[in-house]
C-alpha positions as CSV (number, residue, x, y, z in Angstrom):
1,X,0.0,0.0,0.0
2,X,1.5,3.4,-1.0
3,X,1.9,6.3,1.1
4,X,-0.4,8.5,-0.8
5,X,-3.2,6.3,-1.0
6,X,-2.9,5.9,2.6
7,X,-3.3,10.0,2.8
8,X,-5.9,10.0,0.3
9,X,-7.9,7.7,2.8
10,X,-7.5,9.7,5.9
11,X,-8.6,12.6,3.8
12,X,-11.5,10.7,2.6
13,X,-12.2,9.1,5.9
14,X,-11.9,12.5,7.5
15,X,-14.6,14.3,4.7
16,X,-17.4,11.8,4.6
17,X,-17.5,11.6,8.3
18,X,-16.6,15.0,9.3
19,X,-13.5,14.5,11.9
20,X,-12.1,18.2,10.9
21,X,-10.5,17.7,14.7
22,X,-8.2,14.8,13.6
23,X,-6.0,17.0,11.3
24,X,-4.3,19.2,14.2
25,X,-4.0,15.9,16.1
26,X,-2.1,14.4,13.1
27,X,-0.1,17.4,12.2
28,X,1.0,18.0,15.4
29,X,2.5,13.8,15.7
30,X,4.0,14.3,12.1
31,X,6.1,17.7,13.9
32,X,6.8,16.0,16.8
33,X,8.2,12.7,14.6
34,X,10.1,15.2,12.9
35,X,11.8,17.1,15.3
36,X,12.8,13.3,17.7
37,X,13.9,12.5,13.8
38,X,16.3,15.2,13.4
39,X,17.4,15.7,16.6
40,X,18.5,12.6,16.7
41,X,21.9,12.6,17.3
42,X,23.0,16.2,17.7
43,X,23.5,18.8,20.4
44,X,20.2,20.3,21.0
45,X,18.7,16.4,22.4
46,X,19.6,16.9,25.6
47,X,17.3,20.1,25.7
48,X,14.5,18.3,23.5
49,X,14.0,15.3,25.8
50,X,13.8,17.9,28.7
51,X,10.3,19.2,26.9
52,X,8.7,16.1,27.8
């Protein structure tokens, strides 16, 4: 299963049933699975892991 078409069903999933509330929720895990991602490894980890 390709990545898009997995988008393309949340998007669909999210219109037909109206779950507008779900896209901050999922924006907001893709930043935070960014920023573990690319602090991975450097200087500012120490202060990231602090955060939480």
């Amino acid at each position: 299963m390709g990545r898009m078409s997995m988008l393309k069903e949340l998007w669909d999933f999210m219109k037909a049933r109206k779950k507008w509330w779900l896209a901050p929720v999922i924006v907001i895990l893709l930043l935070l699975g960014a920023l573990f991602f690319l602090a991975q490894g450097s200087a500012v980890t120490p202060f990231i892991y602090t955060l939480f």
